[in-house]
Steps between C-alpha positions, in 0.01 A plus 500: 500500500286221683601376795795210449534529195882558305577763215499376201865403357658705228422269190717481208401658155386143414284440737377874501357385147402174552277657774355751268448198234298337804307806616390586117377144452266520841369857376413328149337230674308714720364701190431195306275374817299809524378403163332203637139547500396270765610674895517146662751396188696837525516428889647146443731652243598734687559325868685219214741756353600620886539236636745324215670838525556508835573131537769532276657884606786350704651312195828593434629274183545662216377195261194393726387908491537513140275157491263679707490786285446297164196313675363842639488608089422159363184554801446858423446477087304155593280721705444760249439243163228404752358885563537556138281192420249542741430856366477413131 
């Protein structure tokens, strides 16, 4: 464990899945990004998708994560209608 740094707390069955929900929507992002055929785009994606993630990891209302989540999916299938039209 790093230096200062507490355990995480015991979280509750709800939160154990809403954390799962989160995690699963950053991996799908991540794959939909590699798909990006410009590296400087991927790069910005990819710095873009961290940083909103990481921004927002200390958020602990139940309503304003769900939010989040919706955006993350409404952002996710935006970015792959775009993938799909730039390879057709």
């Amino acid at each position: 464990m790093a230096a200062g740094r507490l355990p995480p707390a015991a979280l509750t069955l709800k939160q154990f899945l809403r954390r799962q929900q989160v995690l699963q929507l950053y991996r799908k992002i991540l794959r939909a990004i590699r798909e990006v055929p410009a590296e400087q785009d991927r790069r910005y994606l990819k710095d873009w998708a961290r940083e909103e993630f990481k921004r927002n990891k200390d958020a602990t209302e139940e309503d304003a994560i769900r939010m989040m989540i919706t955006q993350g999916n409404m952002q996710l299938q935006e970015l792959q209608r775009t993938l799909k039209l730039a390879k057709s």
